[in-house]
N, C-alpha and C positions, 0 to 999 in steps of 0.2 A: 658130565654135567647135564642135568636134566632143559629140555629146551621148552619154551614156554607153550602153551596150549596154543595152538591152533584156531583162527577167527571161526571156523563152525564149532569148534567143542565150546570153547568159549561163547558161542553166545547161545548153543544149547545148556549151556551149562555142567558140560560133562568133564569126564577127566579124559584128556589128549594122551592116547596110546602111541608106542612107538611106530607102530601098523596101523595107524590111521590113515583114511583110506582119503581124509581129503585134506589132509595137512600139506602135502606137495603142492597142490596149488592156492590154496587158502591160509599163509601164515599168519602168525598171531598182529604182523604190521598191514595186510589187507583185511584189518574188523569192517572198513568201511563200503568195499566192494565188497565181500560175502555178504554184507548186511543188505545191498542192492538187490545182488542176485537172490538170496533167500525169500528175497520180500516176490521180488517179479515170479521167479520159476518154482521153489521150497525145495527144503534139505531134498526130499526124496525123490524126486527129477532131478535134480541136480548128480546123486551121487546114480542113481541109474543109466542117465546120458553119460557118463562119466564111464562108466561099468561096461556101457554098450559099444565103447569107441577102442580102435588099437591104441595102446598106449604112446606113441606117436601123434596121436591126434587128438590127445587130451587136455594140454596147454593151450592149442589154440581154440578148443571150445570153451574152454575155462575164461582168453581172451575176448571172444564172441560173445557171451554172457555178462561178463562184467561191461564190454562194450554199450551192448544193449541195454542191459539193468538201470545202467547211468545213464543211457539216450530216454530211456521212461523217470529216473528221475528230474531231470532236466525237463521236459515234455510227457509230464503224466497223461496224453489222451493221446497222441499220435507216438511219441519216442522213436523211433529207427525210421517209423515211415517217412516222418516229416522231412528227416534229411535227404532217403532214399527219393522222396517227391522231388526236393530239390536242386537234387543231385540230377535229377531227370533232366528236369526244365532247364538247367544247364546245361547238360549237354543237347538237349535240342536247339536250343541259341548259338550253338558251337557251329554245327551240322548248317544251320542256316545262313550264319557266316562263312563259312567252309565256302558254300552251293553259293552264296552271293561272290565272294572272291572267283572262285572258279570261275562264272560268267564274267565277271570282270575279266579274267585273264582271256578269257576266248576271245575277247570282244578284239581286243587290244590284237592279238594272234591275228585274228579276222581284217581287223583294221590294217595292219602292219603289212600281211599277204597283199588286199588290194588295192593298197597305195603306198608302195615302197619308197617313193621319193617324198612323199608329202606328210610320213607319219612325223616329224617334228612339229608340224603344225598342229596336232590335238595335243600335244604333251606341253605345247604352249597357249592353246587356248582351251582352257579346260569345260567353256561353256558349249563348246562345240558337242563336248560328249553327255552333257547334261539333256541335251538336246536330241539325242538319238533315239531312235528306240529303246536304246536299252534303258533305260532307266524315262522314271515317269518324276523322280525329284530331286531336286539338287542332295537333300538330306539321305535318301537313299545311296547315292554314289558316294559321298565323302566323308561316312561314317567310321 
């Protein structure tokens, strides 16, 4: 039984050979990612990056491509970077809660070493530590 064309033959309009060379990752039910990819990269980058990788690492370009193609249609002027922007900025938020927990835990270390008998008394008055150096506002420590 013959199997139906292929989203790039089909939408070059050609007839889909059994050695088509981009039917493996392009079947005739992804018309809508080929049509991505095609638009963002063209047939002929596409089947060259394609051509140029071990065959092991073909699916997952063929994934990175479609990924991307669809991050420019979604976001036709930024597409991949926007997210990679805010994928940053995220993790810089991460990093700086990280660095704020950490001093928080030294503090408490610090506190604990030298005054061993009396560290119940900050874990019960919390304005106590509001109040230290270490922090300059109450919204800073109890976020």
């Amino acid at each position: 039984m013959k199997r139906p064309a292929c989203a790039a033959c089909k939408n070059q309009r050609r007839k889909c050979d059994e050695d088509c060379f981009v039917a493996p990752y392009f079947p005739a039910e992804k018309t809508r990612d080929f049509e991505a990819v095609h638009k963002l990269f063209g047939l002929h980058n596409i089947v060259n990056l394609l051509q140029n990788l071990p065959l092991e690492k073909r699916s997952d370009a063929v994934i990175s491509m479609v990924y991307e193609a669809n991050a420019r249609v979604r976001d036709p002027v930024t597409g991949c970077t926007r997210i990679l922007s805010e994928l940053t900025q995220r993790l810089n938020a991460l990093k700086a809660e990280l660095n704020l927990v950490q001093n928080k835990n030294a503090f408490y270390r610090t506190l604990k070493q030298q005054q061993p008998g009396q560290q119940n008394m900050v874990h019960n008055n919390p304005q106590q530590l509001q109040e230290s150096s270490f922090c300059c506002k109450k919204t800073d420590c109890w976020n």
